[in-house]
C-alpha positions in Angstrom: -3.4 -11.7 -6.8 -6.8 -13.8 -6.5 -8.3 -11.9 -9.5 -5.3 -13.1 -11.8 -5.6 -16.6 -10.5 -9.2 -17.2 -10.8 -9.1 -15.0 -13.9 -11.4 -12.1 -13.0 -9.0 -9.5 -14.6 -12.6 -7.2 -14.9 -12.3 -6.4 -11.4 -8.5 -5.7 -11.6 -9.3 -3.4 -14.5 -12.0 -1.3 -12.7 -9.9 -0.6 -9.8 -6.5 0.5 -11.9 -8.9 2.5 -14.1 -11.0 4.0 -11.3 -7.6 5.2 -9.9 -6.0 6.6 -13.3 -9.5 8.5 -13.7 -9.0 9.5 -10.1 -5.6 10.9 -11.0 -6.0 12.6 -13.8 -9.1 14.8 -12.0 -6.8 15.7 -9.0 -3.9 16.3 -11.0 -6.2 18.9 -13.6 -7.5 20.3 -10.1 -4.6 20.7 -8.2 -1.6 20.7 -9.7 -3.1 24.3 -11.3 -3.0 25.5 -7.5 -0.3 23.9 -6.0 2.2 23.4 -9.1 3.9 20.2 -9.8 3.9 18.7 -6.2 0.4 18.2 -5.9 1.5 15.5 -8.7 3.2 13.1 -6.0 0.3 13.7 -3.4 -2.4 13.1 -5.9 -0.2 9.6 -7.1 -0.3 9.0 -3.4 -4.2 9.4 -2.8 -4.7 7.4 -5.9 -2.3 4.7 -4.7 -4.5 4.0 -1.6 -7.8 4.2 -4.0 -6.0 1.7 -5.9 -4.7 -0.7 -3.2 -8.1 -0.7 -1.4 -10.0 -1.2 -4.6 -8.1 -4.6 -5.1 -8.2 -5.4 -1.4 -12.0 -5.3 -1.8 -12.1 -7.5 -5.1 -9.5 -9.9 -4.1 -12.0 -10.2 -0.8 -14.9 -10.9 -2.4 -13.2 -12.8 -5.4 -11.5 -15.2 -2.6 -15.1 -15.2 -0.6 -16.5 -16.3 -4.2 -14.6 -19.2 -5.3 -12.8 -20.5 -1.9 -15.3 -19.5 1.0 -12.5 -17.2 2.9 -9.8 -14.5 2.4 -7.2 -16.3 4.8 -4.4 -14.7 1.9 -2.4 -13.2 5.1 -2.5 -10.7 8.5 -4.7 -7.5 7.7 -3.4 -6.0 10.9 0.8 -6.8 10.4 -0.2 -5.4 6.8 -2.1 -2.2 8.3 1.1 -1.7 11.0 3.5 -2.0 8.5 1.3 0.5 6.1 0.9 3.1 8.8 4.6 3.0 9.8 5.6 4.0 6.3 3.5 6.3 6.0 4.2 7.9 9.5 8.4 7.3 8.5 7.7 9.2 4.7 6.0 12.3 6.4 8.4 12.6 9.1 11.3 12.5 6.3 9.8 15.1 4.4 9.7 17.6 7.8 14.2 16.0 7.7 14.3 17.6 4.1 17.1 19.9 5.5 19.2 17.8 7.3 20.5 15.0 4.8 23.0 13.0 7.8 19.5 12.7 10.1 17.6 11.7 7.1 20.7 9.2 5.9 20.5 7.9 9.6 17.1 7.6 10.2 17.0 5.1 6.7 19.7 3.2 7.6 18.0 2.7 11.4 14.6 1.8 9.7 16.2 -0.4 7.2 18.4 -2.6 10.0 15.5 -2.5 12.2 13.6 -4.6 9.3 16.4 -6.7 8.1 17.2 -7.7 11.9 13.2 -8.5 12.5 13.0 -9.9 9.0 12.5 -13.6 9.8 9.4 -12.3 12.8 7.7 -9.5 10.2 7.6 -11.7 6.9 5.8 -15.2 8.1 3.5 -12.7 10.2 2.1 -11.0 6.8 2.2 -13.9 5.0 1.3 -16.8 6.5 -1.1 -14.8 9.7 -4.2 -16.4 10.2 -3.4 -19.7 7.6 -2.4 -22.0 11.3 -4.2 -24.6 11.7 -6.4 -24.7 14.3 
């Protein structure tokens, strides 16, 4: 994390506490409706307040002190992002059916071990070629 190495840990801090503050509003709001599940979605939501919020400071900490944010592949890391995303909903609609659920794991989990060796330098090491 570019905060942690160029010791900005002020800017780590306002983003973890902006998202526990976060938390703790949409929990008190809507865990009263929606009982204890609204827990997980609020964690969720405030996960991706939390992950952007250090995006945005490791940006402009790396624009600071090294004149670029060439850290790794925005777009394999959005791809990747919106396929989880799209493979957690879809598993929550396969809540019944435990073997298709088993299946469709094992399948996404091969699929990424197989293509391990194309996805990892792709995050990584993205834009960081020389040119």
């Amino acid at each position: 994390i570019p905060q942690m190495y160029f010791e900005r840990q002020k800017a780590m801090s306002a983003a973890s506490a902006a998202a526990a503050l976060l938390n703790l509003i949409l929990n008190y709001i809507f865990i009263g409706i929606f009982g204890y599940v609204a827990a997980g979605y609020t964690t969720v939501a405030c996960y991706l307040v939390y992950s952007i919020g250090h995006y945005l400071f490791s940006r402009r900490t790396c624009m600071e002190k090294i004149g670029s944010f060439d850290l790794y592949d925005e777009k394999a890391v959005l791809f990747i992002s919106l396929f989880m995303l799209a493979v957690s909903i879809g598993v929550n609609f396969l809540f019944p059916y435990r073997a298709v659920r088993l299946i469709l794991a094992l399948l996404v989990t091969a699929g990424a071990w197989i293509n391990r060796k194309k996805i990892v330098p792709a995050v990584i090491s993205g834009r960081r070629k020389s040119s």
